[in-house]
C-alpha positions in Angstrom: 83.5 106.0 94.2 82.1 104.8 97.2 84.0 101.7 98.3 84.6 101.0 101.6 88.0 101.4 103.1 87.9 97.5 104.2 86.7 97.2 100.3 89.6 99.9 98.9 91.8 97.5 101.1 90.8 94.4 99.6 91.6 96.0 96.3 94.5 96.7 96.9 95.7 93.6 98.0 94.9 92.3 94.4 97.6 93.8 93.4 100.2 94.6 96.5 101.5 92.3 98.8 102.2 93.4 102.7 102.5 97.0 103.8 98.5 96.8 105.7 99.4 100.1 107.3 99.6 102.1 104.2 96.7 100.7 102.8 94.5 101.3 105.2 96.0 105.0 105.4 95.1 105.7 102.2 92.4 103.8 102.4 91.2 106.0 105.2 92.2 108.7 103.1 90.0 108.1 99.8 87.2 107.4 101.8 87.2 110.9 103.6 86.8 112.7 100.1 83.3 110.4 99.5 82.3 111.5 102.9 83.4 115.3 102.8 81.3 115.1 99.0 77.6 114.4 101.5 78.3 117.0 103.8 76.7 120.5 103.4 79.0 123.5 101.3 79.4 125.1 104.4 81.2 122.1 106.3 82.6 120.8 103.2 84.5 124.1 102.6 86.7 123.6 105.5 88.0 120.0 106.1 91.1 119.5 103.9 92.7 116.0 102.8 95.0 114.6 105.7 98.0 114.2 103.5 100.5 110.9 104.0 104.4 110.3 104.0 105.6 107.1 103.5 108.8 105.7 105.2 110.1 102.9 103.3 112.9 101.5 101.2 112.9 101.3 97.5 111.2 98.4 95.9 108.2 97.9 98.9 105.2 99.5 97.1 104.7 103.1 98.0 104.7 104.3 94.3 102.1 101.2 93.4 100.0 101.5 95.9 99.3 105.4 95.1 99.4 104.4 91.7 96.5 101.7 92.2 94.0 104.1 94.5 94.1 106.7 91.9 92.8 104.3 89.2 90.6 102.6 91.8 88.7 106.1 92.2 88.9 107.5 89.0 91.2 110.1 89.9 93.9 112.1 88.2 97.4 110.8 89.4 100.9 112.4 88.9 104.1 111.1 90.3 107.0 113.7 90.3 110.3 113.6 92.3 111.5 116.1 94.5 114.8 116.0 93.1 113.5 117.2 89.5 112.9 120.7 91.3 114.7 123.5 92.8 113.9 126.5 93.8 113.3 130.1 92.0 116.9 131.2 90.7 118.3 127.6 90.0 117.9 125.9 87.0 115.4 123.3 87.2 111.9 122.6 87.2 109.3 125.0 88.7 107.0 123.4 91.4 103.8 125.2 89.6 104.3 122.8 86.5 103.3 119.8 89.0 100.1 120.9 89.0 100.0 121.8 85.1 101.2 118.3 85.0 97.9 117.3 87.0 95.1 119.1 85.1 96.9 117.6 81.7 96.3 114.2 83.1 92.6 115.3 84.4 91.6 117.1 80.5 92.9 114.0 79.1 90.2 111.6 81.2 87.9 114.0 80.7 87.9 114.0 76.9 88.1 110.5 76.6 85.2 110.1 78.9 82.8 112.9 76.8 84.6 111.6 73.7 82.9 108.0 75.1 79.7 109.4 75.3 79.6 110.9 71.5 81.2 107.7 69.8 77.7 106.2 68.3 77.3 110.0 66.9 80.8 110.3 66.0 81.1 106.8 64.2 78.1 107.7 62.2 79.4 111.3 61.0 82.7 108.8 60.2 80.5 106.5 58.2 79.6 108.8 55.9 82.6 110.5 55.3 84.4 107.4 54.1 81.2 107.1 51.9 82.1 110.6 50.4 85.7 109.7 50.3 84.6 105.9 48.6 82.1 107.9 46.3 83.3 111.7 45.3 81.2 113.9 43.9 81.7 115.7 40.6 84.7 118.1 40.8 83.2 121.7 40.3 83.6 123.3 36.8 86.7 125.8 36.7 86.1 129.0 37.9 85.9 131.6 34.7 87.5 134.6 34.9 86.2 137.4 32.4 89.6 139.0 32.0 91.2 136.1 30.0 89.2 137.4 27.1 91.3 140.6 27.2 95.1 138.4 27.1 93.6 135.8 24.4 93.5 132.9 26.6 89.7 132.0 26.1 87.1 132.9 23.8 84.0 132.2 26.0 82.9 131.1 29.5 82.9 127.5 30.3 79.1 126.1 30.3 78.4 124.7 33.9 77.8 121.1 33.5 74.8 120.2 35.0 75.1 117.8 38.7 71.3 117.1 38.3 71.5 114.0 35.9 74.2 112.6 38.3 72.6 112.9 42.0 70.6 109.7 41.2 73.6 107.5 40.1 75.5 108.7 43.2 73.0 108.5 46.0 72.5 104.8 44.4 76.3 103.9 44.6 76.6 105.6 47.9 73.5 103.4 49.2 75.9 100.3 47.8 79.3 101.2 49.3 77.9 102.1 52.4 76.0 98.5 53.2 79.4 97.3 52.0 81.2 99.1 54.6 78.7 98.0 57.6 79.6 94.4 56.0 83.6 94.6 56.3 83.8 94.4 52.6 86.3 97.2 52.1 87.9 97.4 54.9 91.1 97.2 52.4 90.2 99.6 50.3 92.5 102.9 50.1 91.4 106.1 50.7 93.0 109.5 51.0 92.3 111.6 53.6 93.6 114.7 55.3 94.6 115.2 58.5 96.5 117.7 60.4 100.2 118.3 60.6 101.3 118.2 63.5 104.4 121.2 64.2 106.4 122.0 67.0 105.5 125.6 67.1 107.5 126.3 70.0 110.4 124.9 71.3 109.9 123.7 74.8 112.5 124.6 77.0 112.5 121.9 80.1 113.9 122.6 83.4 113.2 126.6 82.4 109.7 126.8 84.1 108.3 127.1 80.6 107.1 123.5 80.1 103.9 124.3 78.9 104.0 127.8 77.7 104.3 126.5 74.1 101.5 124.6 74.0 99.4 127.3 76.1 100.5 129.9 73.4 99.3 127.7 70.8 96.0 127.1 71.5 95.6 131.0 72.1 96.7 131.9 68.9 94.9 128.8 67.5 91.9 130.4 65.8 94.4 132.8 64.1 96.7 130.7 63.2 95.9 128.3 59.6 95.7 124.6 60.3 98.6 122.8 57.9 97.0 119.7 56.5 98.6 117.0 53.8 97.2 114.1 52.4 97.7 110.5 53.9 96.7 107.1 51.8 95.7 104.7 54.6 93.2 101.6 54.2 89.6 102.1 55.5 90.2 100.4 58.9 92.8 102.9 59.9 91.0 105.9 57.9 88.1 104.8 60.0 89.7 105.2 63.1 91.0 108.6 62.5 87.8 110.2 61.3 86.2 109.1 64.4 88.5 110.6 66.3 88.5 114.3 64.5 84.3 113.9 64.3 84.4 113.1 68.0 86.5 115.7 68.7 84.7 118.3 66.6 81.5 117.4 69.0 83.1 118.3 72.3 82.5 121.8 73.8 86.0 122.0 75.0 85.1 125.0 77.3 83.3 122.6 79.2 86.0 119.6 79.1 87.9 122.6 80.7 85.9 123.3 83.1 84.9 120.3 84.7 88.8 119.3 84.1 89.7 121.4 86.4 87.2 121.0 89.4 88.2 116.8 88.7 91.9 118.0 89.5 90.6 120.2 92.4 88.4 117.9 93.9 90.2 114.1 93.2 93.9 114.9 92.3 96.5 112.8 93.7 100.0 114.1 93.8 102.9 111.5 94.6 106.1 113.3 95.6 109.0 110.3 95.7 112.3 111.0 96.6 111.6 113.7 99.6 113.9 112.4 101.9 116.5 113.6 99.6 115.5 117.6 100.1 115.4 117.0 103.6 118.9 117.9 104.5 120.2 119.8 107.6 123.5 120.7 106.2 123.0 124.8 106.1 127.0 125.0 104.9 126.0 125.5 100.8 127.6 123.4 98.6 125.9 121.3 95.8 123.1 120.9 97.9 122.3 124.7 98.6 118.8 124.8 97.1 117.2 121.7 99.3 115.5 123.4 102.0 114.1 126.5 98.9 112.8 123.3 97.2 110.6 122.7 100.1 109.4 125.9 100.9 108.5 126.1 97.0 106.6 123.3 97.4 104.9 124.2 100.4 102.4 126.8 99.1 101.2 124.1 96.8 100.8 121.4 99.2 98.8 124.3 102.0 97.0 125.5 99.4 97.3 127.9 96.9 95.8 129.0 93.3 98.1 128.2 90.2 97.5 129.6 86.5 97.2 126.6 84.0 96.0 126.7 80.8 92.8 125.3 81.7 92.0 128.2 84.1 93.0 128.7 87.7 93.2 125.8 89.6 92.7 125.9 93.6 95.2 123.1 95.4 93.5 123.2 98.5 91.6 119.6 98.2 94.4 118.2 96.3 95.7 115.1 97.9 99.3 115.3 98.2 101.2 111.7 99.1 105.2 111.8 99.9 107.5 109.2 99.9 111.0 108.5 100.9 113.6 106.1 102.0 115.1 108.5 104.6 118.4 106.2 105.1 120.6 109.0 106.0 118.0 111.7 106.7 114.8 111.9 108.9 111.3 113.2 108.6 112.4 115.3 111.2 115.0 117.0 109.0 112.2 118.2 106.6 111.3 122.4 107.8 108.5 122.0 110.6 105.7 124.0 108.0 106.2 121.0 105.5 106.1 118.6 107.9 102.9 119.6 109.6 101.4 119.6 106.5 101.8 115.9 106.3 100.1 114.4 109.6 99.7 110.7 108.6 102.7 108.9 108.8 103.2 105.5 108.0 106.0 102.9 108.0 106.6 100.7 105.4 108.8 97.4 106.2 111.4 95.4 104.4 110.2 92.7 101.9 111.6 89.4 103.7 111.4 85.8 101.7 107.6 85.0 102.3 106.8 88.3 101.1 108.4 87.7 97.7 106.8 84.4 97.2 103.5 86.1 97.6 104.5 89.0 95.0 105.4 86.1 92.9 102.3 84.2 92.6 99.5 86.1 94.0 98.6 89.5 92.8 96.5 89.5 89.2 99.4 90.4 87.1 102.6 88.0 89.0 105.7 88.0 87.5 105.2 84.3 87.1 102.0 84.6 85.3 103.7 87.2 82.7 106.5 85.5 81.9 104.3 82.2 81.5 102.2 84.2 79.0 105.0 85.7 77.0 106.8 82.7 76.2 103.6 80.8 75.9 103.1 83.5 73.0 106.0 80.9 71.5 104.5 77.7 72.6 106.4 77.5 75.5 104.5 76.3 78.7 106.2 77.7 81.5 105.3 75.8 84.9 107.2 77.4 88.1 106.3 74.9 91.3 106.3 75.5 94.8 109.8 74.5 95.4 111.1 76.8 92.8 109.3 80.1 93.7 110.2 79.2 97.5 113.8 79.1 96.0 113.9 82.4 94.0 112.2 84.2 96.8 115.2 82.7 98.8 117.9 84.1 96.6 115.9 87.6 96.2 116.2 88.1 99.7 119.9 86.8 100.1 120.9 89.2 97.4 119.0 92.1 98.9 120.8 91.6 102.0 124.0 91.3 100.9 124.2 93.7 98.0 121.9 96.8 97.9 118.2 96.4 99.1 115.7 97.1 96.2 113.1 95.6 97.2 110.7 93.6 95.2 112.5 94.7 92.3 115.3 92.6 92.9 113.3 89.5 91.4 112.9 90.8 87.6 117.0 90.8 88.0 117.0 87.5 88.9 113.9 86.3 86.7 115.6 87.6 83.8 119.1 85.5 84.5 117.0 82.8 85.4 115.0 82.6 82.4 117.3 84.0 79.7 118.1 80.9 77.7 114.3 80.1 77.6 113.6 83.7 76.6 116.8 83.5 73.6 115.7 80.2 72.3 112.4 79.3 73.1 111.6 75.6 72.9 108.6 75.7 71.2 105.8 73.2 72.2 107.9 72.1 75.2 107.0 72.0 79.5 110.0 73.9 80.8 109.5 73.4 84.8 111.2 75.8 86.8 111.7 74.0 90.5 114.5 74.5 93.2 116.7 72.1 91.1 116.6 74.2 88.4 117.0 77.4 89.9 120.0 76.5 91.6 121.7 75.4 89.1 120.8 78.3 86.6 121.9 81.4 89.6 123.5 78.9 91.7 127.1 80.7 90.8 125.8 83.7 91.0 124.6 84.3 94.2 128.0 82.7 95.6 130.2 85.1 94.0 129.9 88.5 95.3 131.5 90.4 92.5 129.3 89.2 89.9 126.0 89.1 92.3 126.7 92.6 92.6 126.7 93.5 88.7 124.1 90.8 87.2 122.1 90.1 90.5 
């Protein structure tokens, strides 16, 4: 990936309206790792990712925009909140399984991309099973066993029928059904094939710290352990699909998907921790809250640097790049234990979403509200038109809510999109122009946003 940041920045405005400071943070950020990649093992060995904390209220983009560089490079994301975790000796979630939690993600793109690369292979070793499956070959004569002379139950071996005089009037029929497959011909035709049974072998235990010791001691014992298989009847288009799958699979060296699984976590992970604000506390007087500052220093080995056991191998955390996000309403950054906090250095601001800003989210980025609500109804027939007036009007009323009730951001507007379209969405007028202007949206939330009581509860 080797965008520029102004490029990673235009990207990102695709999809996220506002917040230019954190873009160009992690912007700045993504772009380091292509440029620490060209430097010499020696150098490259010790510069570390700078790692970000966002300062922001709910509903501005932090989560989205981490969300959209980690597809933009390719990378392996996770988003966890801080709040799932407490420290060793409470129940909860061990900080370790955030990183299991990573290389899953990373083996996952990994095997689809090798998985990618053997599909020609793979849809051809497919092919001919659903020829075999179409065209069976002769079941095998009974197996005689010499002892059922001795207990009366036969008088003399079966003859073995000869398979000769039938090759030819196979390999002919198999020569047919297979050019009728490549046409689409049978795509209709039932099959039965067998797959594996899937079984919970374990029972996962969350919040224990055993997560993924199940599945680990699964695949250890896997070669020892008999496969359970039954029989499914499916048409050839979904048997299709499935026996490309197992052949695919069946061509990977998974010992390499490993491998290079975890140097993709090592070297391009992304780890968004939401919610930190909410283990930054300064109240040392116990209580309910006890465990908030063990939380942190649990997750502080991780974010330094440190090596944790997954089932992929041991995975170094060092070049991981950690991003943290939080509200911090009632606490500060500065509440957070000074070793955490140095280990986040770039700090960034994120402001309030004001009326202009939710005009723009409504009609700008690729996937708008506007433009998916106009393409589910127009599913129906429906053609949704919103105008000027009327998105200028519902960004109005997204903000007046936001500052009178509770301020959650852009999310406020698929509240008040979903009140505002709900009789369209219940009875859709099929083949009709429903225009959604300032008229209309008034008089559709007009009540709404005047009464407090029932802003707060459906607004």
């Amino acid at each position: 990936m080797d965008l520029t940041p102004q490029e990673i920045v235009a990207e990102l405005d695709r999809y996220i309206i506002g917040q230019d400071e954190a873009k160009r943070a992690v912007a700045i950020a993504l772009r380091n790792r292509y440029r620490r990649r060209r430097l010499a093992p020696e150098v490259r060995e010790d510069i570390l990712p700078k790692n970000i904390l966002m300062i922001g209220p709910t509903g501005v983009g932090k989560t989205e925009i981490a969300r959209r560089l980690a597809r933009l490079a390719g990378a392996p994301f996770v988003k966890v909140e801080a709040t799932k975790f407490t420290e060793v000796g409470y129940v909860g979630r061990d900080v370790e399984s955030i990183i299991r939690e990573l290389v899953d993600v990373a083996i996952r793109m990994v095997k689809e991309q090798k998985m990618a690369e053997v599909e020609d292979r793979a849809k051809a070793l497919a092919e001919e099973r659903l020829v075999e499956l179409l065209v069976p070959s002769p079941a095998p004569a009974s197996r005689f066993n010499p002892m059922d002379i001795f207990w009366g139950l036969t008088q003399q071996a079966p003859a073995s029928k000869p398979a000769a005089e039938d090759e030819e009037r196979i390999r002919k029929e198999r020569r047919r059904v297979r050019e009728l497959l490549r046409l689409g011909e049978l795509e209709d035709e039932l099959v039965e094939v067998a797959v594996e049974k899937s079984s919970n072998f374990f029972w996962e235990m969350p919040g224990s710290g055993l997560d993924d010791l199940g599945a680990s001691f699964k695949e250890m014992l896997g070669d020892l352990l008999p496969k359970k298989m039954q029989k499914r009847t499916m048409p050839v288009r979904e048997a299709r699909g499935v026996l490309v799958q197992e052949e695919a699979t069946k061509l990977l060296d998974m010992d390499a998907v490993m491998a290079e699984a975890v140097r993709l976590a090592e070297e391009s992970g992304i780890v968004f921790i939401d919610e930190i604000d909410k283990i930054a506390g300064s109240d040392h007087k116990g209580g309910p809250d006890v465990s908030r500052e063990g939380v942190q220093r649990d997750i502080l080995p991780i974010i330094e640097g440190c090596t944790v056991i997954t089932k992929a191998g041991p995975v170094r955390t060092d070049y991981i790049l950690f991003i943290a996000a939080g509200a911090f309403h009632i606490s500060q950054p500065a509440d957070l234990i000074p070793e955490l906090q140095g280990r986040f250095p770039i700090r960034v601001n994120l402001s309030n979403l004001r009326a202009e800003d939710f005009a723009r989210i409504l009609t700008e980025p690729a996937n708008s509200l506007t433009k998916q609500y106009a393409a589910l109804l127009g599913t129906e027939g429906v053609i949704l038109d919103f105008t000027e007036e009327g998105v200028l009007e519902i960004a109005r009323i997204a903000e007046e809510v936001n500052r009178a009730t509770e301020n959650i951001g852009a999310r406020r507007l698929h509240t008040i999109l979903e009140s505002l379209l709900e009789d369209v969405s219940f009875a859709p007028p099929t083949g009709e122009k429903v225009v959604i202007d300032a008229q209309y949206v008034r008089h559709k939330l007009g009540d709404l946003v005047q009464d407090r009581d029932l802003t707060r509860y459906i607004l």
